[in-house]
C-alpha positions in Angstrom: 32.1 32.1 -86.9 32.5 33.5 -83.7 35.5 35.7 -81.7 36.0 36.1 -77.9 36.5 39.7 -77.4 37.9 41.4 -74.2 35.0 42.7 -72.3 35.9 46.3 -72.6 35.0 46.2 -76.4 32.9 48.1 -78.0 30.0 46.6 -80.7 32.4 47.5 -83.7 35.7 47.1 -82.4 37.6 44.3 -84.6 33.9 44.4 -86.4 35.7 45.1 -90.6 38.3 42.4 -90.6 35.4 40.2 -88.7 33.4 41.0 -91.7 36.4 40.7 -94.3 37.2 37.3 -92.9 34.1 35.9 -93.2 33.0 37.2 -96.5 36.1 35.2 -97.8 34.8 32.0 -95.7 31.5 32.4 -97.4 33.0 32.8 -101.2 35.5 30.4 -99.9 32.9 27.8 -99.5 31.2 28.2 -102.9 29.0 30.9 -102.6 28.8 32.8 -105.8 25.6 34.9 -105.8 25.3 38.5 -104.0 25.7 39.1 -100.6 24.0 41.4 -98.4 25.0 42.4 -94.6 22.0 43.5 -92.4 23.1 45.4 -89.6 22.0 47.1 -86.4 23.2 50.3 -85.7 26.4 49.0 -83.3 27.7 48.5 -86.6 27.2 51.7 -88.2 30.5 53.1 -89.1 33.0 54.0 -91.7 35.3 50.8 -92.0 31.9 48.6 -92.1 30.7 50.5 -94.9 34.2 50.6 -96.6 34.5 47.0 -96.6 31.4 46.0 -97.8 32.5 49.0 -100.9 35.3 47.0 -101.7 34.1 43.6 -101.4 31.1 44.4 -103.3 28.8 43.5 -100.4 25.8 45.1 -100.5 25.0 46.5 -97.1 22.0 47.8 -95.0 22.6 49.2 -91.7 20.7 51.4 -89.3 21.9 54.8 -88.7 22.8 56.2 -85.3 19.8 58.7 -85.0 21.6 62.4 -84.2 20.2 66.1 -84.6 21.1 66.8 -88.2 19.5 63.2 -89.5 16.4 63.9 -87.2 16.6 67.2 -89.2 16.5 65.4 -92.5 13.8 62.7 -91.4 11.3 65.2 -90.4 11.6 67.0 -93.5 10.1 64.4 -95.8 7.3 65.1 -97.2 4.2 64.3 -96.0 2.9 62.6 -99.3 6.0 60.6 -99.3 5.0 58.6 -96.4 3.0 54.7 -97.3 1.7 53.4 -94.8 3.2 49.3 -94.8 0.8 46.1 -93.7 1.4 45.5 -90.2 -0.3 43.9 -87.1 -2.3 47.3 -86.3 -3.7 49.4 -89.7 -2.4 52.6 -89.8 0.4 52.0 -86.8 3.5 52.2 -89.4 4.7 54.4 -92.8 7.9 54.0 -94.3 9.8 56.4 -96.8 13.0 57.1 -98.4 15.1 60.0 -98.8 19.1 60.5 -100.2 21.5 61.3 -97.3 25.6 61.1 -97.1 27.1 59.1 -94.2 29.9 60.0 -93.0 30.4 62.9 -94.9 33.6 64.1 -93.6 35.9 61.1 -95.7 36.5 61.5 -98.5 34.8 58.5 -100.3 31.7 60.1 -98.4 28.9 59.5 -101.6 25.0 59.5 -101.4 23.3 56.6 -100.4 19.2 55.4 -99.7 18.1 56.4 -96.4 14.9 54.4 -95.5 13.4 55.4 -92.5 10.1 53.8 -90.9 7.7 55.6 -88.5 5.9 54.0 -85.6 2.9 55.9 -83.6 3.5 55.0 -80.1 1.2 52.7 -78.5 -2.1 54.7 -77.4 -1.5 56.0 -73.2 2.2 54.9 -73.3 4.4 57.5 -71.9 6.0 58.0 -75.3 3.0 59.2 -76.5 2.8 61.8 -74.1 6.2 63.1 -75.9 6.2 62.5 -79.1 4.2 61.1 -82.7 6.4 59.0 -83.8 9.2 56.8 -83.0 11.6 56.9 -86.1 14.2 53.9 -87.3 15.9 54.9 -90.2 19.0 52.6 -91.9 21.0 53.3 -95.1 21.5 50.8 -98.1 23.1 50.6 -101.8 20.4 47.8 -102.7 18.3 47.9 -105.4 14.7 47.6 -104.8 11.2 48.7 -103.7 11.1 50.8 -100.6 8.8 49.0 -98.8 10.3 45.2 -100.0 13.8 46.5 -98.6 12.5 48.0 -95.4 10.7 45.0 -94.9 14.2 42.6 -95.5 15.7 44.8 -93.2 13.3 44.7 -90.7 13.4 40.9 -90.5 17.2 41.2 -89.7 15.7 42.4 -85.6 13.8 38.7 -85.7 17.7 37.7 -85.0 17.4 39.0 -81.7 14.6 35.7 -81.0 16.4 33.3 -83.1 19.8 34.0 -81.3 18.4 33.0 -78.6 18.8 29.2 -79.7 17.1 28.1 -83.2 18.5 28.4 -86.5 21.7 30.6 -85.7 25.0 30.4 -84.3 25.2 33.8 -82.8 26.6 33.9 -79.2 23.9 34.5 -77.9 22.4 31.3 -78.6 25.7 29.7 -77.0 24.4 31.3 -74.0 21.2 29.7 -73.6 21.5 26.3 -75.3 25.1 25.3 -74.5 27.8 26.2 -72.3 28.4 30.4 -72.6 26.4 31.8 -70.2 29.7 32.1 -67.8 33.1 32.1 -69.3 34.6 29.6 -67.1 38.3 31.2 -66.7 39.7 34.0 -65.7 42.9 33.5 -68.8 41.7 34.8 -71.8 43.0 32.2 -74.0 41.0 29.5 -72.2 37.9 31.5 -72.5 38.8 31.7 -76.0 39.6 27.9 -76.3 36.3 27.4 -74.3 34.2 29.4 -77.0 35.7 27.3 -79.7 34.6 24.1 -78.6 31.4 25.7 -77.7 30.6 27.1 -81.1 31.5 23.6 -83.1 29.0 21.8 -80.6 26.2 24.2 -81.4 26.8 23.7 -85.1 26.8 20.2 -84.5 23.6 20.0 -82.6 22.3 22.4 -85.5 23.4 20.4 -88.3 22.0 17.5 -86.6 18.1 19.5 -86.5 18.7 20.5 -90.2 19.8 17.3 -91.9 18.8 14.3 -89.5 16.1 15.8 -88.4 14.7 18.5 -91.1 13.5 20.8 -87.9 15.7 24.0 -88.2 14.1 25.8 -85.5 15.0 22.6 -82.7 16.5 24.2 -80.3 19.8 22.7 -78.7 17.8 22.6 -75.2 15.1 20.2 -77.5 17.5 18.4 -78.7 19.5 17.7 -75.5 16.5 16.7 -73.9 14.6 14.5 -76.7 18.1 13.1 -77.9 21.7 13.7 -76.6 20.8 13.2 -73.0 18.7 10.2 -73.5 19.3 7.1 -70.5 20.3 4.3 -72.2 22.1 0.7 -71.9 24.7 -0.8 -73.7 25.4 -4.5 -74.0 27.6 -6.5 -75.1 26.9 -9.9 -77.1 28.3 -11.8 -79.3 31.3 -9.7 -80.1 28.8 -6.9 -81.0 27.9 -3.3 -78.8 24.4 -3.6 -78.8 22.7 0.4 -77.4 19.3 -0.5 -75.3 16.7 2.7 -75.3 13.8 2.9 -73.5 10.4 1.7 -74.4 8.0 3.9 -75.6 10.6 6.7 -76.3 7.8 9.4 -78.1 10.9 10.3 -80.2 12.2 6.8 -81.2 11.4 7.2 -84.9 13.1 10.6 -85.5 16.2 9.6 -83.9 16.2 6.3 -86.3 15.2 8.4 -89.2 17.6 11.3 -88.6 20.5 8.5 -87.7 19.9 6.8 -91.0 20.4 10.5 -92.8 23.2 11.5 -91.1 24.9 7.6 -92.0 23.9 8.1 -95.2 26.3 11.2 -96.1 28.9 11.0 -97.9 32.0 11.4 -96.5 34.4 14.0 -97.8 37.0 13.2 -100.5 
């Protein structure tokens, strides 16, 4: 899914009903199991959390860091810090504590608040001010500390597949199709323009997925290996006959994912 919004838009305007529309997309389509939103903190507000309540989403989402949470995160306990396996021993700790998000409505009720500490990288001007670097987020999942922080932490790796592979985020318009400049100045043909945009990326990604069992193709791959391939077609015998090039390095995946994608069956 995707929604043009006017450029004077913040992060979370428009960002519940988003949220409430596609939940019922998702169940629409058959999903039955539990859902979970991971969020970054552009989405840290009331009606997000209020929608998830009532839809029974479970939801983790980082916190907008202010005096009174710093207040709470530097009062945990020393012991209650582990450290978590990273890329450098020693570099991270994660721990939990209870806090109440926005406390001032009324269906304000305690909730998990995980936070993760980072030492800042040895001579880096950070260092100079501070210990640690704190990201904190708060959830209603069930589960091990350091197995949720670490889910939620995956949720940032968006931020490189966005930028083509495996996602339809906008982002990913912007570098493997056609969004990096809205071509109009008329809203509704920007918003026309995103629509077509955002069905040829989930083509070109259903294409990676089932023809060619790559989910990490990129649509700049893909144009270049397959959609924007030279070739000739003839005509003989009352038949379209499509010429490619000789010794095409990708001529067995295109015949393999052609013969997939033939093979579906088409809807009832």
């Amino acid at each position: 899914m995707a929604r043009l919004r006017q450029g004077r838009s913040n992060t979370a305007r428009g960002a519940a009903h988003f949220l409430r529309e596609t939940v019922s997309r998702v169940r629409h389509a058959g999903a039955t199991g539990q859902l979970t939103v991971r969020a970054d903190r552009g989405f840290y507000n009331h009606a997000i959390v209020a929608v998830c309540r009532k839809l029974n989403v479970r939801y983790s989402i980082t916190v907008r860091q202010h005096a009174s949470l710093r207040n709470i995160i530097e009062a945990i306990p020393e012991a209650d810090w582990t450290p978590i396996p990273y890329w450098m021993e020693g570099a991270d700790d994660v721990a939990e504590t209870t806090y109440v998000p926005f406390e001032s409505k009324p269906d304000a009720v305690p909730v998990r608040l995980i936070v993760r500490r980072v030492k800042p990288t040895p001579g880096s001007q950070l260092a100079l001010f501070a210990t640690y670097s704190y990201y904190a987020f708060i959830t209603d999942r069930d589960g091990d500390t350091l197995d949720l922080e670490a889910d939620h932490r995956r949720h940032a790796e968006i931020e490189n597949a966005i930028r083509d592979p495996a996602s339809s985020a906008a982002q990913a318009l912007k570098y493997g199709v056609g969004l990096n400049h809205l071509p109009s100045g008329r809203f509704p043909a920007n918003a026309a323009w995103l629509a077509v945009q955002v069905m040829a990326h989930n083509l070109a990604r259903w294409t990676a997925r089932i023809g060619l069992g790559e989910p990490v193709s990129t649509t700049k791959t893909l144009r270049r290996r397959f959609f924007s391939l030279a070739g000739r077609l003839a005509h003989k015998a009352r038949c379209l006959t499509l010429h490619l090039p000789r010794g095409w390095p990708w001529q067995n995946q295109f015949s393999g994912a052609l013969a997939r994608l033939r093979a579906l069956p088409l809807p009832s």
